[in-house]
N, C-alpha and C positions, 0 to 999 in steps of 0.2 A: 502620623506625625513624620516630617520630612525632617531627616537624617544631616546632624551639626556634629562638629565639633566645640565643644567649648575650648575657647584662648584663654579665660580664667577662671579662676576655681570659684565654685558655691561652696558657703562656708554662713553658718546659723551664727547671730549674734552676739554666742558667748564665744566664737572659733571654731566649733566642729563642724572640720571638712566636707561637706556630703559629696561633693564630687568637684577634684584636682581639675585643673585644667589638662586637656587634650584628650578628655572624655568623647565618646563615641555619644552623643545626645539621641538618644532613640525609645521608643517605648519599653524595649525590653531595659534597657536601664533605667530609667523611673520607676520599673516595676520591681525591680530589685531593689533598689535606693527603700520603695514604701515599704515593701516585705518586710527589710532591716530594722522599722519604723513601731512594729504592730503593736508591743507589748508598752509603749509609753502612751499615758493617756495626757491631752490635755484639755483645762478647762476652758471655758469659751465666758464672756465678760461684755456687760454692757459698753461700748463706745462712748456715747455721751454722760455717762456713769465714771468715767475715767479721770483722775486727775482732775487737769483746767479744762479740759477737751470741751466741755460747754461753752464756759465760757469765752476760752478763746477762738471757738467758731463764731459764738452771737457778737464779739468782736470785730473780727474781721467780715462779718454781714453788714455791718453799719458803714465799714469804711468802702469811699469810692472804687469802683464803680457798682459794686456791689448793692449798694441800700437803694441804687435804684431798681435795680433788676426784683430785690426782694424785698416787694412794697406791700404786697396785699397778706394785711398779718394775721389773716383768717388762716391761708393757704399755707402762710411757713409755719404758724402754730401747729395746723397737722403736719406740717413735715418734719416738725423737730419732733413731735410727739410718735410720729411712724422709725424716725431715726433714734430714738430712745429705744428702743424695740430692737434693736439689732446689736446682736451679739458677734463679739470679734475674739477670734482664740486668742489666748495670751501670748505666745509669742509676737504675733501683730502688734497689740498694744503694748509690747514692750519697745518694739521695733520706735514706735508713736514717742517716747520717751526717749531714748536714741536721736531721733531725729530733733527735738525739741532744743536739748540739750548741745548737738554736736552739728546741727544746721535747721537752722529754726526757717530755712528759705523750704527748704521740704516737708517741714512739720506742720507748715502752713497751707501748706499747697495741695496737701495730702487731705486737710481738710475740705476747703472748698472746692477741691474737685467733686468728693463727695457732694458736697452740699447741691454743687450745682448740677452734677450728674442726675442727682433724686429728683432735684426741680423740673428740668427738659424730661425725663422720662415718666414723668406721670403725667404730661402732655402727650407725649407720641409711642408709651410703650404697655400694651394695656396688660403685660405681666411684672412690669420692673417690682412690683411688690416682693412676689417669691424669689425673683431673680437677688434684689438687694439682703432681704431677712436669708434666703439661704445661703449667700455668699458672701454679701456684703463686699461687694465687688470694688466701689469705690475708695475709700478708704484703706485700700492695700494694689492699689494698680502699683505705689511706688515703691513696694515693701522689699525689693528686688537691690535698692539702693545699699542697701546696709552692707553691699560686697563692693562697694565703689568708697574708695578713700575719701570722709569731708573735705580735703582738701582740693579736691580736684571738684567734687561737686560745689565750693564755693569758689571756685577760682574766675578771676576774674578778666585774664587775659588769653587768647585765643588758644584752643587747646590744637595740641599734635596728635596723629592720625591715630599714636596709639593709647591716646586719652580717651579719643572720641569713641573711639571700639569700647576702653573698657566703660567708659559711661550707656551706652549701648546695652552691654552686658547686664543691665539691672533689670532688662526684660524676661532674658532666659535664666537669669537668677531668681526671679520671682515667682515666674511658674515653677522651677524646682520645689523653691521651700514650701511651697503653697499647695504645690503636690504633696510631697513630706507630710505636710502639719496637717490636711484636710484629709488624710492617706487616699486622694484619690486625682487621677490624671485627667480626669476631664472635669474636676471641678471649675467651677465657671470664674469664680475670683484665679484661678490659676490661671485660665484663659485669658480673663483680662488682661495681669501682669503683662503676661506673656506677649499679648497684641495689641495694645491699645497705643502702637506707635506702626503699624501697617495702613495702609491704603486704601481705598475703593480700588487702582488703577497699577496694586503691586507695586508701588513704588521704595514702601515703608520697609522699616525692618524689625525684627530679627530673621525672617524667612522669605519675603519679599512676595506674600502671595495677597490675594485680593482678602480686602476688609470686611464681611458679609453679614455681619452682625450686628445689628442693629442699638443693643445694648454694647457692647463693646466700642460701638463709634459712637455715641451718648456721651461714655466717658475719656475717648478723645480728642474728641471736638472740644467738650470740657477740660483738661490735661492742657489746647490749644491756645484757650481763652486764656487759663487762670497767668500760663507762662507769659503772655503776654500782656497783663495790665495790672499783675504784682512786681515789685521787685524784684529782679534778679541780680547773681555779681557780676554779671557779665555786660551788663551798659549799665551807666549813672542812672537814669531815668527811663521808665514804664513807658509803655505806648500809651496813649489816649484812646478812648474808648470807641471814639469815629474808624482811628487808622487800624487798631485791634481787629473790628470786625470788617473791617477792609480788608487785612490781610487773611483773616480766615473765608471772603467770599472769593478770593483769588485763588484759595485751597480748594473752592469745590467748582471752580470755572477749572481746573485741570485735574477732575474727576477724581480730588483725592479723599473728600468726605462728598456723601450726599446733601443736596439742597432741602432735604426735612429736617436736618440736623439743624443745620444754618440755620433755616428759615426758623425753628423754634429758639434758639437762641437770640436770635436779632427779635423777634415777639416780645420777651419777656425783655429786651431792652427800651423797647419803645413804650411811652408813658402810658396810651391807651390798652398795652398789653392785648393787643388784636389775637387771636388762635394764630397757628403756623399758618394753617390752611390759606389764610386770608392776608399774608404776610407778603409784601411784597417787596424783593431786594431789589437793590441799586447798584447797578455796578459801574458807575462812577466812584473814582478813585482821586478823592481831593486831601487825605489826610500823608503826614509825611513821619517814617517810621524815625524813631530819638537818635538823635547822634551819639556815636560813640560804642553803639552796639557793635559785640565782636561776636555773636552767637552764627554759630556756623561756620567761620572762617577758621581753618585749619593750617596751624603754622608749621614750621618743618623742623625736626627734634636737635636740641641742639647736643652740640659733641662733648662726650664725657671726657674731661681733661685725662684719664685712668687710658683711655682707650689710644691716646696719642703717642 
């Protein structure tokens, strides 16, 4: 594990600190962090057993662009019936509750990433089975947020440099707690958290190294889509679903996910639903991304009247 500083504190979602900011981030303190861990046990809980959690995923399956993508209801009946099977510790599902409640833009998001992460990878991952049942990877990529104020995760006007850090920050916040909760450091939903905003080409962050996992970039190419063709606060209006995957086939012509990723996601868009293999993208760019979007554009902090 290459050697961070945390700039903010990880802190579990009733407030207890696990580690302050300006922490030394390295495996010998994760391994101290779980040690401190050992004597609490917790339960682990059906996901789609949860609350509305069914229903408001088969919700959100029906709405565009989604119920096209998941048309064939032999194939989502086992997928709901395989994700009925997966069990989430409680702190997670409570996180699910949290977010529901205090930003339903991530409550939702949190779902269909899942949803769709499980769809592309029983296409091109011939273990995501064990992979999803023992970590349940998707459904906690964003579990990391609950250290990121709602406020700023629903804000809807250009964030400053040290917004964008700490929204950032939900990555090394999630592989902590997730460390924590699962008491182990290479647990692979820790992993996810952790990377599922890294690169094929080291661009990405939190540590800026290559993306090499195949399940882990499943569910950020998935993470990619969902943010752009649900709602967010940050532009009036979603991308359409032509320019959506326009913008993600420009993400793998600058080597930042691989083109098996792509390619199965664009498959299960197109009606005939052709295999990856057989899939062939366009890289003609005729669609045009919504006005008004400020996502990515970083503005410069303004001056506290205190400070003058």
């Amino acid at each position: 594990m290459s050697t961070l500083t945390l700039l903010y504190p990880v802190h579990t979602l009733d407030n207890q600190l696990l580690l302050p900011a300006g922490t030394v981030f390295s495996t010998e303190t994760l391994d101290a962090l779980i040690s401190s861990n050992r004597t609490t046990s917790y339960q682990y809980y059906s996901l789609l057993r949860h609350g509305s959690v069914k229903n408001d995923l088969l919700h959100s399956l029906g709405q565009p662009p989604y119920q096209a993508i998941f048309t064939d209801q032999k194939l989502i009946a086992a997928i709901l019936n395989f994700m009925e099977t997966v069990q989430i510790v409680l702190p997670a599902l409570q996180s699910l509750d949290y977010f529901k409640k205090n930003d339903f833009y991530t409550y939702r998001h949190i779902l269909m990433v899942f949803a769709l992460s499980t769809l592309l990878a029983q296409d091109i991952a011939s273990d995501y089975r064990n992979h999803i049942l023992e970590t349940a990877s998707g459904p906690t990529h964003d579990f990391g947020k609950i250290c990121v104020p709602p406020n700023l995760l629903k804000k809807a006007s250009p964030l400053t440099y040290n917004e964008r850090k700490l929204l950032e920050h939900h990555t090394i916040a999630g592989y902590v707690l997730l460390s924590y909760y699962h008491r182990d450091i290479r647990s692979f939903a820790a992993r996810v958290a952790r990377d599922h905003h890294e690169k094929k080409n080291g661009s990405g962050y939190p540590r800026g190294i290559p993306l090499e996992d195949l399940m882990v970039e499943i569910v950020a190419v998935s993470d990619i889509y969902d943010a752009l063709v649900s709602s967010r606060p940050y532009r009036p209006i979603s991308y359409d679903n032509r320019t959506a995957l326009e913008e993600i086939t420009m993400i793998a012509e600058r080597n930042e996910i691989s083109w098996e990723v792509l390619k199965t996601l664009v498959a299960f868009n197109r009606k005939a639903k052709p295999h990856s293999s057989e899939c062939s993208i366009s890289t003609e760019k005729r669609g045009a991304p919504p006005p008004g979007n400020v996502y990515g554009i970083i503005t410069e902090e303004k001056n506290n009247p205190e400070d003058n």
